[in-house]
C-alpha positions in Angstrom: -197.3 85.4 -218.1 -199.4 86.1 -215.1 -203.2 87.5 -215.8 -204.0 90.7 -214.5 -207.1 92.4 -213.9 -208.0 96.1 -214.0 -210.4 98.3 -213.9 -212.6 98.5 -217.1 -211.3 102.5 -218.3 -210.3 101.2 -221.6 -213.3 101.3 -223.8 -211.5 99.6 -226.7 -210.8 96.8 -224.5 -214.2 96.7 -223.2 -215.6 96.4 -226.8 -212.9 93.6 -227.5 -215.0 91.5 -225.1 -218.0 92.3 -225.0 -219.0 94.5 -228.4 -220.4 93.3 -231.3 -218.4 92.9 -234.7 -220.7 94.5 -236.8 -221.4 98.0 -234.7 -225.1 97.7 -236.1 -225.5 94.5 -234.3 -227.7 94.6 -231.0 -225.7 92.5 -228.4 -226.1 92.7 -224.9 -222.9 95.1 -224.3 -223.6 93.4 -221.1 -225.9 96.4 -220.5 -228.9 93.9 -219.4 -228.7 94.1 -216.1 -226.5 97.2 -215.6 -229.2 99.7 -216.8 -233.4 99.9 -216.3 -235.3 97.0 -218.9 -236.9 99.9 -220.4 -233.9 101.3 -221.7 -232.3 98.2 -222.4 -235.1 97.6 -224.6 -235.0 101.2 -226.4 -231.2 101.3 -226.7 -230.1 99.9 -230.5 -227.3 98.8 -232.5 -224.1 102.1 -232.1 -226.3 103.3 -228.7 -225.5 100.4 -227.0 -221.7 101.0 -227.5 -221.6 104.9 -226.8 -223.6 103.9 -223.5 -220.5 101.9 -222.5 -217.9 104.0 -223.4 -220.0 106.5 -221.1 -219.7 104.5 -218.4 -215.9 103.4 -218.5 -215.6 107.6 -218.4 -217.3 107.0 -214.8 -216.3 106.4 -211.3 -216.5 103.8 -210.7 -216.4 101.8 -214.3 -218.4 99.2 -215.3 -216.0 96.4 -214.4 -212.8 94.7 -214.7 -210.9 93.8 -217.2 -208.0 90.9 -217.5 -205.1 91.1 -219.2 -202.3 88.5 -220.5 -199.4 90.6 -221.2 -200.8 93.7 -223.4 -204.0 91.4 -225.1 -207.1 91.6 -223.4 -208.5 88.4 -222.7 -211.5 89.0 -220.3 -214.1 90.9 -218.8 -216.2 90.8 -215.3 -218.6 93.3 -214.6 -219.5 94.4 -211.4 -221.0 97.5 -209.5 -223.1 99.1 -206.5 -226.2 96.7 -206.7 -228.3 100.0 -206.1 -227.7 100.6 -209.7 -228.3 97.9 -211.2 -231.8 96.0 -212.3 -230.7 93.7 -209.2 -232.3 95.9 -207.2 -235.1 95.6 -208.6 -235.6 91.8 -209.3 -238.3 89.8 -208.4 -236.4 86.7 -208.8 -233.4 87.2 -206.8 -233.7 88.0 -203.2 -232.2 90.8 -201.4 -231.4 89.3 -197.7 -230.9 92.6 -196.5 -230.4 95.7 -196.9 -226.4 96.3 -196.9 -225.5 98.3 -200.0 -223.8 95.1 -201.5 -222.2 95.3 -205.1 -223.2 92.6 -207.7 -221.1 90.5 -210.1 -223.2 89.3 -212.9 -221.3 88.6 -215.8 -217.9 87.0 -216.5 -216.5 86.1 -219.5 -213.2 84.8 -221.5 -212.3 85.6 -225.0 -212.1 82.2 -226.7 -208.5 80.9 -227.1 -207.8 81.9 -223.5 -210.5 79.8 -221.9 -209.6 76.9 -219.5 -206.7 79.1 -217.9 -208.4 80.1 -214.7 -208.9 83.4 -216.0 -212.2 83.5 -214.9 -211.3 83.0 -211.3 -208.9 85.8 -211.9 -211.6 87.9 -213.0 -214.2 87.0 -210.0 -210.8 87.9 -207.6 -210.0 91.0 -209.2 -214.2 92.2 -209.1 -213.8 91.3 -205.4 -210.6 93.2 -204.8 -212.2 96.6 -207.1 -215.4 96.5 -204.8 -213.6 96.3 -201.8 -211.1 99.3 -202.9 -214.8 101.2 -203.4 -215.3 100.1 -199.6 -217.9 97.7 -200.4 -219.4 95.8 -197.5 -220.2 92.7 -199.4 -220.2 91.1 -202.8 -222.8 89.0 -204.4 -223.1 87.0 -207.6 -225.9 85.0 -208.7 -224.2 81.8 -210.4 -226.5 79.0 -211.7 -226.1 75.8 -209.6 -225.2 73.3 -212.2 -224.1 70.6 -210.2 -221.3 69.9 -212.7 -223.1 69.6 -215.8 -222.4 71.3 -218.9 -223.4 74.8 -219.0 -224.0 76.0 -222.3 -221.1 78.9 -223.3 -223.7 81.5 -224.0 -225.5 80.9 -221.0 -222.0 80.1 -219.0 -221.6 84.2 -218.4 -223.3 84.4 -214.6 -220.8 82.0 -213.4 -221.1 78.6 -211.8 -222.0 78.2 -207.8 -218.2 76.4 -207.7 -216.4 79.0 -209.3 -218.1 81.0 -206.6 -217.5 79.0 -203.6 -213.7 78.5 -204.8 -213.6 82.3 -204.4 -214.9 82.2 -201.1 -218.7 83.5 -201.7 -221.3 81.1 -199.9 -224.9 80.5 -201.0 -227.4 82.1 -199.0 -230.1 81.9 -200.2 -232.1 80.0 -203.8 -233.5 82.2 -206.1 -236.8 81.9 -208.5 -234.4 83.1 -211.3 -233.4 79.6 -213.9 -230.5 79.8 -216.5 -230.4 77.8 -219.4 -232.7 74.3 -217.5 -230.4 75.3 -214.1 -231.2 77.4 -211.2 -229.1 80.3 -209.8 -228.3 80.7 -206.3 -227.7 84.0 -204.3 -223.9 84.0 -203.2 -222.3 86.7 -201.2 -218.9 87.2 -199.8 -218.6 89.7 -196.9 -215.6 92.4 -197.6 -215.4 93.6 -194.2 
């Protein structure tokens, strides 16, 4: 069945990737870089979770979701970089001021992983920012020259899995993931 990738409405689906399975837990939601570090910090355990379901009520959501059939098997999420801690980062460079949208976490439910998905999700979080008439795309993959990325870590994306979708590097970053560093890529949308 072909995968295909949405935008992220579906809160239940959202939590099927990215929640916790204790709703006490305090996992990342994938809130880290979507919302100020101050309130990252303060939001706990069920907050985290309402927070999202908040913003898949919002136009635009959070992100994009892919599907295999009905079963959701992945997540990506992107947004106006302007709202997100990117644009405020020392460590990662803005080259200029276009009002770019970022990419910044991709991930694969396990059993579906080694399918491509992931490239499906990075093309479908193109396609969603350039429906919202965004005049460029960035991501800010580590540059792992091949070598294993650790899974946890494996979420920003790899500098190949970006250039395969057509991004290129434009500039390093002072940002390092997991021993590697991450590169600025962008794609332009228009």
């Amino acid at each position: 069945m072909a995968i295909e990738v949405r935008p992220a409405t579906q809160f239940g689906d959202v939590k099927a990737v990215v929640g916790p399975k204790r709703p006490d837990a305090n996992v990342c939601w994938c809130l880290s870089y979507r919302i100020p570090s101050k309130q990252n910090l303060e939001l706990r355990g069920p907050e985290r979770g309402e927070l999202v379901r908040q913003l898949t009520g919002q136009d635009p959501p959070p992100g994009v979701l892919a599907y295999d059939g009905g079963e959701v098997v992945g997540w990506a999420a992107v947004h106006p970089r302007a709202d997100t801690s990117f644009a405020r980062n020392r460590k990662i460079p803005h080259v200029d001021d276009l009002d770019v949208w970022s990419v910044w976490c991709i991930r694969v439910r396990p059993g579906h992983r080694g399918r491509g998905i992931s490239h499906q999700l990075l093309k479908g979080a193109v396609d969603f920012a350039r429906s919202y008439g965004a005049p460029a795309i960035e991501g800010y993959p580590v540059d792992n020259q091949g070598h294993h990325v650790d899974l946890t870590m494996a979420y920003v994306g790899t500098r190949k899995l970006f250039e395969e979708a057509g991004f290129i590097m434009v500039s390093g970053t002072d940002s390092v993931l997991n021993g590697f560093p991450r590169v600025l890529m962008r794609l332009d949308l228009q």
